[in-house]
C-alpha positions in Angstrom: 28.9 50.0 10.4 32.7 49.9 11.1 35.9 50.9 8.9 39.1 49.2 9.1 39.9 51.4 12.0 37.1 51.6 14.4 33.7 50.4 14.8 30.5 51.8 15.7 28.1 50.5 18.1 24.7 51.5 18.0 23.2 48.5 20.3 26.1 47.4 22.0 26.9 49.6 24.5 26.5 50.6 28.3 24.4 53.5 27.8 20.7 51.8 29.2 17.4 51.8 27.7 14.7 52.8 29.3 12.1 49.5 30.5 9.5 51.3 29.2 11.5 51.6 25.6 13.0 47.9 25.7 11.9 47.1 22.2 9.0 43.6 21.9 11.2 40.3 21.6 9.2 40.3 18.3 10.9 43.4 16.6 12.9 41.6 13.8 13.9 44.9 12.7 15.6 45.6 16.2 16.6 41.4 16.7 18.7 41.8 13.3 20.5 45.1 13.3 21.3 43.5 17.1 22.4 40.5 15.6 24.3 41.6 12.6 26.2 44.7 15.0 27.6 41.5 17.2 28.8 39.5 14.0 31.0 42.7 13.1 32.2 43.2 16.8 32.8 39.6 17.2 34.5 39.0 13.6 36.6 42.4 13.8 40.2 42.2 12.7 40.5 44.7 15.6 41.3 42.5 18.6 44.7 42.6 20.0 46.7 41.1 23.5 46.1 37.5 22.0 46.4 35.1 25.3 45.9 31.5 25.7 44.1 30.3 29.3 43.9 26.9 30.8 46.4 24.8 28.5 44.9 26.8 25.7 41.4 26.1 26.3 40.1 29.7 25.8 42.1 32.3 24.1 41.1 35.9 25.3 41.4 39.2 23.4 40.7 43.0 24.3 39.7 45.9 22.0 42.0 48.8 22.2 41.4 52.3 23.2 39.8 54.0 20.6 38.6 51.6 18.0 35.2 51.8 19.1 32.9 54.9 18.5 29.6 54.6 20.3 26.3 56.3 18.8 23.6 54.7 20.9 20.5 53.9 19.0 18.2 55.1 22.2 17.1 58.6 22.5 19.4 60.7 24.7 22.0 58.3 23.8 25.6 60.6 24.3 27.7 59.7 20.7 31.5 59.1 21.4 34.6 57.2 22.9 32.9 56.3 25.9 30.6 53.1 26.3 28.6 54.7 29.1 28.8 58.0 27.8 30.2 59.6 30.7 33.8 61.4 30.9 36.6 58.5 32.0 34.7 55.9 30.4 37.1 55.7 26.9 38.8 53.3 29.5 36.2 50.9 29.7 37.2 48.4 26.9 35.6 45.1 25.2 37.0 41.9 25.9 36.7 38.4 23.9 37.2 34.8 24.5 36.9 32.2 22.0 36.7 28.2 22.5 36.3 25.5 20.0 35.3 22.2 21.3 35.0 18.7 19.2 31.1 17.8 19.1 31.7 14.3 20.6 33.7 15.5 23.5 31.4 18.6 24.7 28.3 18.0 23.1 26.4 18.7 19.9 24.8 22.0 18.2 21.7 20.7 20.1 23.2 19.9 23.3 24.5 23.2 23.7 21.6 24.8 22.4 19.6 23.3 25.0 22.2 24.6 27.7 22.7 27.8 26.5 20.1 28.4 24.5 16.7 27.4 25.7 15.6 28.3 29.2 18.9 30.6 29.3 18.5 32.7 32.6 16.6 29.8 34.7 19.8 27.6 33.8 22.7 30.2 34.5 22.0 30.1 38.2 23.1 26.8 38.3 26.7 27.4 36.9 27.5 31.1 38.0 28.1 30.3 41.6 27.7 33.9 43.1 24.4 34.7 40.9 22.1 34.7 44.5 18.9 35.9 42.7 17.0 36.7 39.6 14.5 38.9 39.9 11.5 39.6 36.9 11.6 43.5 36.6 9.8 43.4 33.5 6.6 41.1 34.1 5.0 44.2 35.8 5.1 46.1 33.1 4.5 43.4 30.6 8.1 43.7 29.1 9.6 40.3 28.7 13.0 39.0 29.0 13.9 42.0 31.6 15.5 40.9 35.1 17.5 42.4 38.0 20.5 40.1 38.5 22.3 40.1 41.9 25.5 38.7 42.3 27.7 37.8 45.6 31.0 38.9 45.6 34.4 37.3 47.9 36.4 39.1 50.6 34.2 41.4 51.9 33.5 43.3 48.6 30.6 44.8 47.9 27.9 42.7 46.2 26.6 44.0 42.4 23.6 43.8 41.1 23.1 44.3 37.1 19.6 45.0 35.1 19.8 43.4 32.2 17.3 42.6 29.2 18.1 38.8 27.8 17.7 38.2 24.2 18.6 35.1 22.1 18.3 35.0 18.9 19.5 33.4 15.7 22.3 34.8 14.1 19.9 35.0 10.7 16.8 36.1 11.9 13.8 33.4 10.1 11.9 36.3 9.4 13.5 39.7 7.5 12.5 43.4 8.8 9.5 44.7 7.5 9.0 48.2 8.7 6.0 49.9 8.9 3.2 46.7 7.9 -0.1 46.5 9.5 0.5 42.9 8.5 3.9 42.6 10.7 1.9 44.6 13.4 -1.0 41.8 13.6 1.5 39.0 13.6 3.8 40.7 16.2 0.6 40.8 18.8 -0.4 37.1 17.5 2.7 36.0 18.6 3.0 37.6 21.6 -0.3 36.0 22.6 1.0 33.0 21.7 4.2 33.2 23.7 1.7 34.0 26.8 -0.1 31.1 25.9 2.3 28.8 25.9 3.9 29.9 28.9 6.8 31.8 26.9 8.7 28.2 26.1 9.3 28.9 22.5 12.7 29.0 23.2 12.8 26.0 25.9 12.8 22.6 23.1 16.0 21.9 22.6 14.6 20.2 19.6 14.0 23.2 17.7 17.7 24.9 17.5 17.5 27.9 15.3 19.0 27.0 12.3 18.0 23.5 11.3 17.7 23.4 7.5 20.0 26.7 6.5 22.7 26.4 4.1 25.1 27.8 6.5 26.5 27.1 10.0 24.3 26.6 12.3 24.7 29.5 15.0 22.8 31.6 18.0 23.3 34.6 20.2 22.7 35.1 23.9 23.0 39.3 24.6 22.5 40.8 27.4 21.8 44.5 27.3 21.3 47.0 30.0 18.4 49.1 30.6 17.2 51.3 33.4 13.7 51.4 35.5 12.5 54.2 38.1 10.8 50.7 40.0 12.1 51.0 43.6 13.4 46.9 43.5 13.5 46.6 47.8 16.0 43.1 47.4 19.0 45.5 45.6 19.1 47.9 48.4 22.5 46.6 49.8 24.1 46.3 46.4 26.0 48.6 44.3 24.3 48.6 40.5 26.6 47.7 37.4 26.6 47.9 33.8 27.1 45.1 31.4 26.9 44.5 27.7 27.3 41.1 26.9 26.9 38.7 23.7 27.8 35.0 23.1 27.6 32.9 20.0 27.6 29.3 19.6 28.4 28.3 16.2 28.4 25.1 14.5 31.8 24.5 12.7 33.3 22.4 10.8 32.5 18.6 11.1 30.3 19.4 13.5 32.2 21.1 16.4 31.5 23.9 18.1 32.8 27.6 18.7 32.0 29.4 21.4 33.0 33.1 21.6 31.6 36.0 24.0 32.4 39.7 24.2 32.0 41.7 27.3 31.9 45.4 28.3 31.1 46.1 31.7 31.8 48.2 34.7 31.0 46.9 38.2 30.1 50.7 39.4 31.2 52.1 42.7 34.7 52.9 43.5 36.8 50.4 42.0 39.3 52.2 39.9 38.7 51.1 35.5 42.1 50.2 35.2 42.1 47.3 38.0 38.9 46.2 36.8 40.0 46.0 33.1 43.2 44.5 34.6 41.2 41.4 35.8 38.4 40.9 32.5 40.3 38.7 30.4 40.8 35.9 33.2 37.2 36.5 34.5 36.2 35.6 30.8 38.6 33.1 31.1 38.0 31.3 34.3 34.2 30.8 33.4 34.6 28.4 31.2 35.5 25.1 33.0 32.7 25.7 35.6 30.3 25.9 32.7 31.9 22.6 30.8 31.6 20.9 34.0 28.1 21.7 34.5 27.1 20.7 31.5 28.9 17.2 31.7 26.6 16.7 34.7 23.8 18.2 33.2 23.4 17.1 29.6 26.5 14.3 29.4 28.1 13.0 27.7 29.7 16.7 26.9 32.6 17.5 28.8 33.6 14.4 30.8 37.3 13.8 30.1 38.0 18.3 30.9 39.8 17.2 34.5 42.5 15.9 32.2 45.5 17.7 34.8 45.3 21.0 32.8 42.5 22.7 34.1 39.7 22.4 36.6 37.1 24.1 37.1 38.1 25.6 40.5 41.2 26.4 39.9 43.2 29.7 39.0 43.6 30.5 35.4 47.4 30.5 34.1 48.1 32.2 30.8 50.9 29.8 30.6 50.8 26.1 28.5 51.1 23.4 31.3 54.4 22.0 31.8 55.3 18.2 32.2 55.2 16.6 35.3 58.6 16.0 37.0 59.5 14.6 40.3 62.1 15.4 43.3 65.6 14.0 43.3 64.3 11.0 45.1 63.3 9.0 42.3 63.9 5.3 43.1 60.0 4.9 44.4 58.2 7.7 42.0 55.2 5.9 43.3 55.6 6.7 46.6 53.0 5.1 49.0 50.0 5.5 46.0 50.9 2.2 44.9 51.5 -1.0 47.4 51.4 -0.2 50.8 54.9 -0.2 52.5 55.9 -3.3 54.2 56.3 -1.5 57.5 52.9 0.8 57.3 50.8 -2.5 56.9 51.9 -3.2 59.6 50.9 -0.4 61.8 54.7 1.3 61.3 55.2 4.4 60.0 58.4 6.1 59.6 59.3 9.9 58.3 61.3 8.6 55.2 57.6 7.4 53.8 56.4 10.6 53.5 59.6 11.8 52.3 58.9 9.7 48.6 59.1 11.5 45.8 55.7 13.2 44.6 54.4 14.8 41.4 55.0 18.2 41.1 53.5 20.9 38.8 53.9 24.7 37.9 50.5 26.6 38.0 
């Protein structure tokens, strides 16, 4: 699927599928060539501009120009440098971060399967802070798993809204392709009356992680794909439509820990030159993180309790740069300051200027 110096995408890019084309959530054939393109874009030797974020929390990467050939696997699909097929697009580049956590700190393979994993687009509003609304696009015409997404955007900007098709999926499907069966064709409209059924919460117990009993790591993907609809959806009127291919995997490693890793290609559409927008994906990727450790500490704890450890928060800017030591002023007979015992004086009602000129904790950001 890729040499040693490029890689083709067939499945990974931003030229959109049609709705009425988005293949069944049942197609193994379709869920593994999916899954098994991601595993050679995520493992690829290819990745250059190496950067650490937050204290070295996530490490981010970018694919250069030109390493990637596109040859879409929908009909129509335009082969070449560009991810959306259209000329200027070449500059539109993937970008990876990649995180490894100890399993007692942030949680088990089940604990973040059950974040992640199960019940993945009802749970991502509650850490994306400008996700406003999901909508279903695909219930209408009985395609699962497809939803408008709109997002709210700072400083007057111009809110995005991205249709995207969710699909999560085990890294080894449990089931191999088998084209062309009547007997795959019967099971495929069994299960999808089961899913119906059951209210489509196969993939809600976090009890059932893909993976439990393989002889090799445990590990799942979330994608998100785009795809297109003629449906005239009345709450995106006011927002400018972008494109986004997107794929995470949580992996199981050694001991127990866990590696998180997701690649992104996107374009936020409008105006907004490619070159500022690229200039800006690697700390985007970046800053998401602590937000989503936080909410999981809250949400499934104990996970990621000890992360406001002075080297990152959640709401703070990302810095490519290792924090440095704490230091303090040239005032350093009371490094305490007034944080300790109160001041003689200030109990008593009196406060001078010198006590708030004491010596405080400084640090670069």
């Amino acid at each position: 699927m890729g040499g040693d110096d490029a890689l083709t995408l067939r499945y990974l890019t931003l030229q959109p599928t049609p709705l009425a084309k988005v293949p069944d959530p049942d197609d193994n054939d379709f869920e593994h060539n999916l899954v098994e393109e991601a595993r050679t874009l995520l493992e690829s030797d290819l990745w250059t501009e190496k950067k650490d974020w937050h204290g070295g929390l996530v490490t981010t990467y970018a694919l250069p120009t030109g390493r990637v050939t596109y040859d879409p696997e929908i009909d129509g699909g335009k082969k070449g440098k560009s991810p959306n097929g259209e000329s200027g697009g070449e500059g539109i580049l993937w970008h990876k971060r990649v995180s490894r956590f100890r399993a007692a700190e942030h949680g088990d393979y089940e604990t973040w399967w059950a974040a992640m994993g199960a019940n993945h687009v009802e749970q991502e509003k509650e850490y994306v802070d400008n996700l406003v609304k999901v909508i279903d696009v695909g219930k209408e015409e009985d395609k699962q798993e497809c939803y408008c997404k709109l997002f709210k955007l700072p400083f007057g900007a111009t809110d995005r809204s991205f249709l995207c098709r969710v699909v999560v999926a085990s890294s080894i499907p449990e089931e191999h392709p088998n084209k062309g069966g009547a007997d795959q064709k019967e099971d495929k409209k069994s299960k999808k009356k089961s899913k119906k059924d059951k209210g489509d919460n196969s993939k809600g117990d976090p009890d059932t992680a893909p993976g439990a009993g393989s002889d090799g790591p445990r590990e799942f993907m979330v994608f998100s794909l785009p795809f297109t609809t003629d449906r005239d959806i009345k709450e995106e009127k006011k927002y400018v439509r972008g494109t986004q291919a997107t794929v995470e995997r949580i992996r199981e490693v050694d001991g127990g820990d866990i590696e998180w890793s997701c690649a992104s290609l996107s374009t936020p559409g409008g105006n907004l030159p490619i070159k500022m927008v690229e200039g800006k994906m690697a700390q985007s990727l970046a800053d998401a993180v602590p937000a989503i450790l936080e909410w999981m500490d809250k949400k499934y704890p104990p996970s990621a309790g000890h992360i406001k450890n002075g080297t990152y928060t959640a709401d703070s800017d990302a810095t490519a740069q290792n924090p440095v030591a704490a230091r303090v002023t040239d005032k350093s007979a009371d490094p305490g300051g007034s944080h300790g015992l109160m001041p003689a004086m200030a109990a008593k009602g009196l406060w001078t200027l010198e006590m708030f000129q004491q010596p405080v904790l400084l640090r670069d950001y």
